[in-house]
C-alpha positions in Angstrom: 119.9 55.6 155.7 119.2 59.2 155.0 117.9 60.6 152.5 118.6 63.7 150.6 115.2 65.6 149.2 117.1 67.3 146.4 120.2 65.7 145.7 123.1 67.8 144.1 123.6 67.7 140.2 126.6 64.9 139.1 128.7 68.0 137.8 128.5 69.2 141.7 125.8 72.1 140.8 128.2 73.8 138.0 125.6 73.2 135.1 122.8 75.5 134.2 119.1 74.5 133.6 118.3 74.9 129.9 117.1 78.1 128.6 113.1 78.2 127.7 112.5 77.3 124.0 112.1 80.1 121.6 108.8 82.1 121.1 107.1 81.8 118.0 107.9 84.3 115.5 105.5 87.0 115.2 103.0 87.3 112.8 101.6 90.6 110.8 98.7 90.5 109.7 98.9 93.3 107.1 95.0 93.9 107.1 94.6 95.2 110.6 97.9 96.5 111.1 97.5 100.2 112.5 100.8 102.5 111.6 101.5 105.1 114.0 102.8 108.1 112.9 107.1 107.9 112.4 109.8 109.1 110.7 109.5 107.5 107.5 106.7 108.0 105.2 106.6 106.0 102.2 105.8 108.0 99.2 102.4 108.7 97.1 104.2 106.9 94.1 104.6 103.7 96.3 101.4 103.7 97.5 99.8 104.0 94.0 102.0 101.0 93.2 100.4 99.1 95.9 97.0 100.2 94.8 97.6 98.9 91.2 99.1 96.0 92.4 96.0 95.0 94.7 93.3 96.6 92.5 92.9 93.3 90.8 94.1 91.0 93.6 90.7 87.8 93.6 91.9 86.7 96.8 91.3 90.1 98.4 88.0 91.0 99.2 86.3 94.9 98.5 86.0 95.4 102.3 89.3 94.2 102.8 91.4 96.6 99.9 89.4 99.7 101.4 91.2 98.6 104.9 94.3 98.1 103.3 94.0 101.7 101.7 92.4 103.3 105.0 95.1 102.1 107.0 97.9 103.0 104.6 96.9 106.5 104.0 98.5 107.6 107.7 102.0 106.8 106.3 101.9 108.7 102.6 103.7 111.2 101.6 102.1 113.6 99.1 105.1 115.9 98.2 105.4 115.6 94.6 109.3 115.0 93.7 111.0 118.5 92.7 107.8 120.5 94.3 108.5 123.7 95.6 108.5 124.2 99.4 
């Protein structure tokens, strides 16, 4: 008797493997994200909201607010609404 090293699938070879699982999904972490300069800025209001929001925030530390401030400053946008151009 003979045998076959890689014998052929029941469904005659027809049938794909199946696909890899999934990657994880990606995590941000928002204290060393860098932003890169783009098209959308958010504006100085916003970011005095997030300032006021974090100012008092006991499960951030000192070190880590001035590195969410460092690295959010790139992205502001200081026009003032109605300024004149």
């Amino acid at each position: 008797m003979v045998k076959i090293a890689n014998p052929p699938p029941p469904d005659g070879g027809k049938s794909k493997p199946p696909p890899p699982p999934a990657p994880p999904p990606r995590v941000i972490d928002l204290l060393s994200f860098k932003p890169t300069l783009c098209d959308e800025l958010i504006p100085a209001d916003n970011f005095v909201a997030i300032l006021a929001v974090n100012v008092e925030n006991q499960e951030l530390s000192d070190l880590d607010f001035r590195e969410l401030v460092r690295n959010t400053l790139p992205i502001v946008s200081y026009k003032a609404k109605g300024a004149i151009e």
